[in-house]
C-alpha positions as CSV (number, residue, x, y, z in Angstrom):
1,X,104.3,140.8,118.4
2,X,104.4,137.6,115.6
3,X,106.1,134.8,116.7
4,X,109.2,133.7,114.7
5,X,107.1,131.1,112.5
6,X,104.1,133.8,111.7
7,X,106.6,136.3,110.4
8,X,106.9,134.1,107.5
9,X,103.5,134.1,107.0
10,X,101.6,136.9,108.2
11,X,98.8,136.2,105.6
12,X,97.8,132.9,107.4
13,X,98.8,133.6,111.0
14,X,95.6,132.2,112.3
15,X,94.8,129.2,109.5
16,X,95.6,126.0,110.2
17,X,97.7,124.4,107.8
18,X,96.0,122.0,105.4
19,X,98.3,119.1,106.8
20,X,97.9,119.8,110.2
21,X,93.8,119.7,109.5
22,X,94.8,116.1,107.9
23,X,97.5,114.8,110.4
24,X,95.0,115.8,113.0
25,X,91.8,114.6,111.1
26,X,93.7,111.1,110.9
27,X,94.4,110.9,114.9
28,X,90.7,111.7,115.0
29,X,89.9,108.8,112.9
30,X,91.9,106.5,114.4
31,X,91.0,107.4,117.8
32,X,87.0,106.9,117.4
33,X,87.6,103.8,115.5
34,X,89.4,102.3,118.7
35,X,86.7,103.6,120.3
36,X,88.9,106.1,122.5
37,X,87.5,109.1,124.1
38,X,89.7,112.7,124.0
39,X,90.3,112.4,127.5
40,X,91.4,108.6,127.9
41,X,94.2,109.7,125.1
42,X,95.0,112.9,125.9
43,X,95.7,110.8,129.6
44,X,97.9,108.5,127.5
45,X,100.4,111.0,126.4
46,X,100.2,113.7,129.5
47,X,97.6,116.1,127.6
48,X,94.2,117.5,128.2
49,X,91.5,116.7,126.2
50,X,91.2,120.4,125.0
51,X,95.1,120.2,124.0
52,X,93.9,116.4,121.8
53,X,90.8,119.2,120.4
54,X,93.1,121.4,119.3
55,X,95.5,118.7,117.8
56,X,92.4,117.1,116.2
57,X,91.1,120.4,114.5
58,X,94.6,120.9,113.3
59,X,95.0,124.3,115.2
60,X,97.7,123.4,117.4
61,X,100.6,121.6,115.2
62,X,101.6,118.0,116.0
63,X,105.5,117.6,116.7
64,X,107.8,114.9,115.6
65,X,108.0,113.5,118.9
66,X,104.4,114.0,119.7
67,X,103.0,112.3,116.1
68,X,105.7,109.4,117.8
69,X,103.7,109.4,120.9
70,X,100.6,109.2,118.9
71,X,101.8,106.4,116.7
72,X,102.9,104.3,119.7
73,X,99.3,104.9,121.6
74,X,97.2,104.6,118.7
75,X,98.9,101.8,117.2
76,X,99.5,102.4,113.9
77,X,102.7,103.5,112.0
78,X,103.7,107.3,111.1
79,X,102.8,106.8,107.8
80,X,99.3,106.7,109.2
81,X,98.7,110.0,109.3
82,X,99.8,111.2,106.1
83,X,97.8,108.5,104.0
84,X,94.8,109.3,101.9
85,X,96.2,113.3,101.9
86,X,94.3,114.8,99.4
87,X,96.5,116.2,96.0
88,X,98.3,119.2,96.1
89,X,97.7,119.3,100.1
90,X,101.1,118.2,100.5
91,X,103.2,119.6,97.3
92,X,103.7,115.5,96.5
93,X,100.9,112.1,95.9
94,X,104.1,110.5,96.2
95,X,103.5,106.4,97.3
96,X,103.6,107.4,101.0
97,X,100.9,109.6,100.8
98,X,99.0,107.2,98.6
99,X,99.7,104.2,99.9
100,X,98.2,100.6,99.1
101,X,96.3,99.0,102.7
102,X,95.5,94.9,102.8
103,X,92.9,95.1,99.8
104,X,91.1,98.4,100.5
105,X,92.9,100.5,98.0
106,X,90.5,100.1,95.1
107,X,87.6,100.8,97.0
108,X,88.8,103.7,99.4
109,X,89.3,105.6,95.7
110,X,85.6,105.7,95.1
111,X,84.7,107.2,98.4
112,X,83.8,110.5,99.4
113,X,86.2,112.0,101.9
114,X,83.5,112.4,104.5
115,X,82.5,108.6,104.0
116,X,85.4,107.1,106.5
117,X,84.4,109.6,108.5
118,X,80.5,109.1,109.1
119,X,79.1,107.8,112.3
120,X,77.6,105.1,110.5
121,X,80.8,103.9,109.1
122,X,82.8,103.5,112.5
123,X,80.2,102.1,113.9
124,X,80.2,99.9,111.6
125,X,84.0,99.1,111.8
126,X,83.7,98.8,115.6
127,X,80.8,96.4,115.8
128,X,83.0,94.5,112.8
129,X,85.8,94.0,115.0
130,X,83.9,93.4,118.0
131,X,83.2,90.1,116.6
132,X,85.5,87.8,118.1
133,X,85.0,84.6,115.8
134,X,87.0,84.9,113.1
135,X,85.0,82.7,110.7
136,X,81.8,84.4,111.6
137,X,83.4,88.0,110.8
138,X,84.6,86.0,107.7
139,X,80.9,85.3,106.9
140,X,79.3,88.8,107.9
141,X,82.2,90.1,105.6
142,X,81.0,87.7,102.7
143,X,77.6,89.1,103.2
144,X,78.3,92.6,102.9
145,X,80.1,91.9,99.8
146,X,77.6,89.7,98.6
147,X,74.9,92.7,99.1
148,X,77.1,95.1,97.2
149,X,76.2,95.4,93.3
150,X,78.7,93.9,90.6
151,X,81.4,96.6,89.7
C-alpha cells in the first residue's frame, strides 16, 4: 500500500526529491566544515547517525521543525540550506535562494558545484579558522589572494 504522499506521485516513490538532495547536501557541508562527525549531531538532536545519513543523502525528508533543530545546532540561519540551489531545482532563483555572503558571491559563481565540496577545500577552510590570530589569518588570506592570477 502507497502512503498518502506517494499517491501523488507514484512515478517517483523511491527518488529523492532534488531539494531534499540539496537541503541535505547543505547540512552535510556545514557539518564537515565544523568538523562534526554524523554521530556527535545526530546526538545533538536525539538521532542516529544512520537517521543524519539518510537526511544527508536526501532520502529521508527534513521537517520544519527538524531543519529548526539543524539551524540552531549547526549555527547558521534557515536560509542556509536553500542557498546556492541550483536553477530550476526549486521552481524559483529568487534572492533567497541566490543569496549574496560577506564578499564570496562573485567567486562562489565560477565554481564547480563539487568544488565546496572537495576534501581539499574544507580542509582548507578548517585549518583557516583554526588560526586563532586574527592578523595572521589576515596575512595567510592576503597570500592566497596574492597567489591567485589577476581576473
Amino acid at each position: 500500500m502507497q502512503s498518502e504522499e506517494n499517491a501523488d506521485r507514484p512515478d517517483r516513490e523511491h527518488r529523492p526529491s532534488p531539494i531534499d538532495v540539496h537541503v541535505g547536501g547543505r547540512v552535510r557541508l556545514r557539518r564537515t566544515l565544523m568538523g562534526m562527525s554524523q554521530e556527535r549531531l545526530g546526538e545533538a538532536l536525539g538521532l542516529t547517525f544512520q537517521q543524519v545519513q539518510k537526511y544527508e543523502r536526501g532520502v529521508n525528508r527534513i521537517g520544519a521543525s527538524r531543519l529548526f533543530d539543524l539551524a540552531r545546532v549547526l549555527d547558521v540561519p534557515i536560509g542556509f540550506f536553500f542557498d546556492d540551489m541550483p536553477d530550476g531545482v526549486g521552481g524559483t532563483t529568487s534572492g533567497l535562494t541566490r543569496r549574496a555572503s560577506a564578499g564570496f558571491a562573485d567567486a562562489q559563481d565560477s565554481f564547480e558545484d563539487d568544488t565546496l565540496h572537495r576534501r581539499e577545500t574544507l580542509e582548507l577552510v578548517r585549518a583557516y579558522y583554526r588560526i586563532t590570530d586574527p592578523a595572521v589569518r589576515k596575512r595567510v588570506f592576503d597570500l592566497i589572494k596574492s597567489l591567485t592570477p589577476a581576473e
